[in-house]
N, C-alpha and C positions, 0 to 999 in steps of 0.2 A: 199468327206471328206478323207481325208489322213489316210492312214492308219499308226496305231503305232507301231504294233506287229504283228507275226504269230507265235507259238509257238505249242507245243505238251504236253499232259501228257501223262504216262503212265496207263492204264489200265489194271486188267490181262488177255483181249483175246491181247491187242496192242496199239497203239495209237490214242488221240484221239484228232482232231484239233482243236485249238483255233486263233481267230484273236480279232484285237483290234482297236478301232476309236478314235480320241475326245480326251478329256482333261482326263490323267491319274488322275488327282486330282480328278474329277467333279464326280457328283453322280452317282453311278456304275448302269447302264442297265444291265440285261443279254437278248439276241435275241437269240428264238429255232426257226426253222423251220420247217415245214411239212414232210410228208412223199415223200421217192423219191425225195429229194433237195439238198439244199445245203445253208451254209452261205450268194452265191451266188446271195440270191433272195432278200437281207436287201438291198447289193450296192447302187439303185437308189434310195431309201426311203432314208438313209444315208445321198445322197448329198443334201436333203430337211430341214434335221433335225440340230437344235442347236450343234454344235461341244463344247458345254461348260460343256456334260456330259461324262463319261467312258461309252461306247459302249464292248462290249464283246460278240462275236458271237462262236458258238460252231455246228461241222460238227457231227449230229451225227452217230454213227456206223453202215458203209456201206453204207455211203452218202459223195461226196466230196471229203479231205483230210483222212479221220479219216478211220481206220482198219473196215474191219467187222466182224462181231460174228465171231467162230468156225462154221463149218457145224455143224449141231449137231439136237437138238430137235426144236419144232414150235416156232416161236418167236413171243412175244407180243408186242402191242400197249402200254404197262406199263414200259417194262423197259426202252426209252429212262429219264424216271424219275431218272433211279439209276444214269445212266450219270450226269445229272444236278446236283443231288446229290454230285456227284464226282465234278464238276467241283465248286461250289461254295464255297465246302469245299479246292478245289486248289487255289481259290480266295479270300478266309477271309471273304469272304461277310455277315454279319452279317443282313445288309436290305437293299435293291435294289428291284431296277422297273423290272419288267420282260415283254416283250413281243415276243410274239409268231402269227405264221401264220399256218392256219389251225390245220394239227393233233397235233401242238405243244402248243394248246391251253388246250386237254384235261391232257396233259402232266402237265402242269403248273396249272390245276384245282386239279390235284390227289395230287402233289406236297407241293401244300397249305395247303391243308387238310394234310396231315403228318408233315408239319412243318408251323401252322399259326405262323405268325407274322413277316415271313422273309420277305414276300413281301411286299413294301411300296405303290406301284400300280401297277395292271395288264393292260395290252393292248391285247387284242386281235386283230387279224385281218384275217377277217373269219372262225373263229372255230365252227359255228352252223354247219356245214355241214359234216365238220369229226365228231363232237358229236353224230350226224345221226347211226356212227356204233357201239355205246354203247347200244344203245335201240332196241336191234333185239327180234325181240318176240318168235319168235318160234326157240326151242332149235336144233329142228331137223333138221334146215337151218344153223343156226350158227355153226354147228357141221360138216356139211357137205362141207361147202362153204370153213371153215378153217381147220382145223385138219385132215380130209378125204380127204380132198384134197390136204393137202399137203405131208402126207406119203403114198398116192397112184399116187402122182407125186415126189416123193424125188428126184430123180433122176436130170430127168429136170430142176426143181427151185434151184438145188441146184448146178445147172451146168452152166455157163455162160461163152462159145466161141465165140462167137461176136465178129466180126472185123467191123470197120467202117471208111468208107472215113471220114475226116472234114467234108464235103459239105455232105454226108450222114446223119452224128452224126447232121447235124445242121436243116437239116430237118426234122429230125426224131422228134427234140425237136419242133421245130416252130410248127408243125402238133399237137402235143401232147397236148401243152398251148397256141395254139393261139397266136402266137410271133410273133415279126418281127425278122429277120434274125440277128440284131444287140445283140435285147432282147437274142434271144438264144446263143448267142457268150457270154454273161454276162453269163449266166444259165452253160453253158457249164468248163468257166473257173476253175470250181475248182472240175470239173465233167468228164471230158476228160482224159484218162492215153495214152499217145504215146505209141507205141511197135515199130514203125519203119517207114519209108519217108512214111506216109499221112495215118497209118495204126494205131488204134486207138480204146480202147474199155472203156465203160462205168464204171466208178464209182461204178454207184446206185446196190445195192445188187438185186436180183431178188426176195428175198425173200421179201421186203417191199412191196410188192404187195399185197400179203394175211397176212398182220400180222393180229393176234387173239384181237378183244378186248374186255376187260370184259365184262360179260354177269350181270345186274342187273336192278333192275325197277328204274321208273322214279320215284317213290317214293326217292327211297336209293340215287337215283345221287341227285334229289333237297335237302335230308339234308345233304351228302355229301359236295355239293358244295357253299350252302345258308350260311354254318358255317363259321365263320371269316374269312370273303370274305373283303382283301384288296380295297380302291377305284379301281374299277374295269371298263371299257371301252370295249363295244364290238362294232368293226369296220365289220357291214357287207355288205355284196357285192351284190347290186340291181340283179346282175343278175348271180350268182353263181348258175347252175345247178348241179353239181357234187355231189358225196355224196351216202348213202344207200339211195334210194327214198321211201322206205317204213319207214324210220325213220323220215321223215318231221315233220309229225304232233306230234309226240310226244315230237322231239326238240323244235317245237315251241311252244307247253306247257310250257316247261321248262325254255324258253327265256323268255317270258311273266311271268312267275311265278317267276322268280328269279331276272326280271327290278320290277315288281310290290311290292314285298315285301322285298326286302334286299336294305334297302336305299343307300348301297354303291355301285351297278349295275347297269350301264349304257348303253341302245344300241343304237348306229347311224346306219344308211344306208348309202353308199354311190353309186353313179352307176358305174358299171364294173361289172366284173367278177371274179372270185376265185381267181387270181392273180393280181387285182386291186392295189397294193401297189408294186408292180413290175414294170407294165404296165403303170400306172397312181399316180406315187408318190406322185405330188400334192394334190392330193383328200383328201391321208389317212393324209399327213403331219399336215396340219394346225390343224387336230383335234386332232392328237395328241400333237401338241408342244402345244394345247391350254389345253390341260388334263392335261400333265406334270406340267406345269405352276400356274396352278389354286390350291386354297385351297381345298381341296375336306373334308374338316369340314361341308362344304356349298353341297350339292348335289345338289341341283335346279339349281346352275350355270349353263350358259347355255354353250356353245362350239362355 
């Protein structure tokens, strides 16, 4: 799909990137992405999707085009919220489709919940697994893993020298997500900064590695998130390993509990992996251009 725009706003740590697809008239999308990415990973889904809607992708900070934080204090799994925030309010968007891939699923769950009614429909596309690090039980793990961990490595995570050949940067990525060498030159595009002939360093902030994410029960996240919950779609991935492994089962309560009782919740499977909408565009496409499409007055519809 051709792209319509690239653009910047301002933020007050810096800038923050925007691009644009589709028909400026047609119904406004906005696309967030996961942690450690970039806009980067909508592309091949894109060239799947109906171009008769506004597509709106946004990098966000310390991912991509877009500035990252100040060094400063730990950083959360919550603020790329305030971003979205900012950017919708840079876009007028009154009510738009939002979809998001992985961490950028719980993003757009908190989201909701501070401002139901914005959202016209949700897409998900594999968020049960970053869900996984909301539900950590024990506090003296969660405590440990982020916070202690990270001002008794301040230094190192907050320091990134890394030089890389291309052909380094491109394996490093294919190894990382399972790519082929093409897939990670897509990945890489808006993830690469030159420094000089073949000499090259990464984007992605070091600090997205350990962000903090809220600590609360499955209780508080199900009415949380059960509350005027837009026609909602969740696309997940037959074979997405990735994730806190000790939060499985509690996500999957929650998945269950929130298809079961909130008639406007939907979940498919599809097969692949955490990056199945990457990797296998077709897969996630048809079920979403058939959710966009459909009346969701009617839930039973099928897909």
């Amino acid at each position: 799909m051709k792209i319509l725009k690239e653009w910047f706003i301002r933020a007050p740590w810096g800038k923050v990137a925007l691009i644009s697809w589709g028909n400026p008239n047609g119904e406004p999308i906005l696309l967030v992405h996961g942690r450690q990415d970039s806009v980067a990973t909508f592309i091949p889904l894109l060239e799947h999707l109906p171009d008769n809607y506004h597509y709106v992708a946004v990098d966000m900070p310390g991912n991509g085009l877009s500035d990252p934080l100040p060094v400063s204090v730990m950083l959360t799994r919550f603020f790329p919220v305030v971003v979205i925030d900012m950017v919708v309010e840079h876009l007028n968007w009154d009510n738009f489709t939002f979809i998001a891939h992985s961490m950028g699923t719980e993003q757009g769950l908190f989201y909701n919940a501070i401002y139901p009614g914005k959202f016209k429909k949700c897409i998900y596309l594999d968020g049960a697994v970053a869900i996984r690090r909301l539900l950590m039980r024990d506090f003296s793990t969660y405590y440990k893993t982020f916070y202690y961990n990270y001002y008794n490595n301040y230094s190192s995570i907050n320091t990134d020298d890394r030089v890389f050949s291309k052909d380094k940067a491109l394996k490093a990525v294919m190894k990382a997500r399972n790519l082929t060498k093409e897939q990670a030159e897509i990945i890489l595009s808006r993830n690469l900064k030159r420094l000089d002939e073949d000499q090259y360093r990464l984007s992605w902030d070091k600090r997205q590695r350990i962000l903090a994410p809220s600590f609360n029960s499955l209780d508080y996240y199900y009415e949380l998130f059960s509350q005027n919950a837009p026609p909602t779609l969740h696309i997940l991935a037959s074979q997405s390993n990735k994730g806190y492994a000790e939060g499985k089962e509690s996500v999957n309560k929650l998945m269950s509990d929130l298809e079961t009782n909130v008639p406007n919740i939907r979940i498919l499977t599809v097969h692949g992996e955490h990056d199945v909408h990457f990797t296998n565009p077709e897969r996630v496409a048809r079920l979403i251009i058939s959710f966009l499409e459909e009346d969701n007055g009617k839930r039973k519809s099928k897909l």
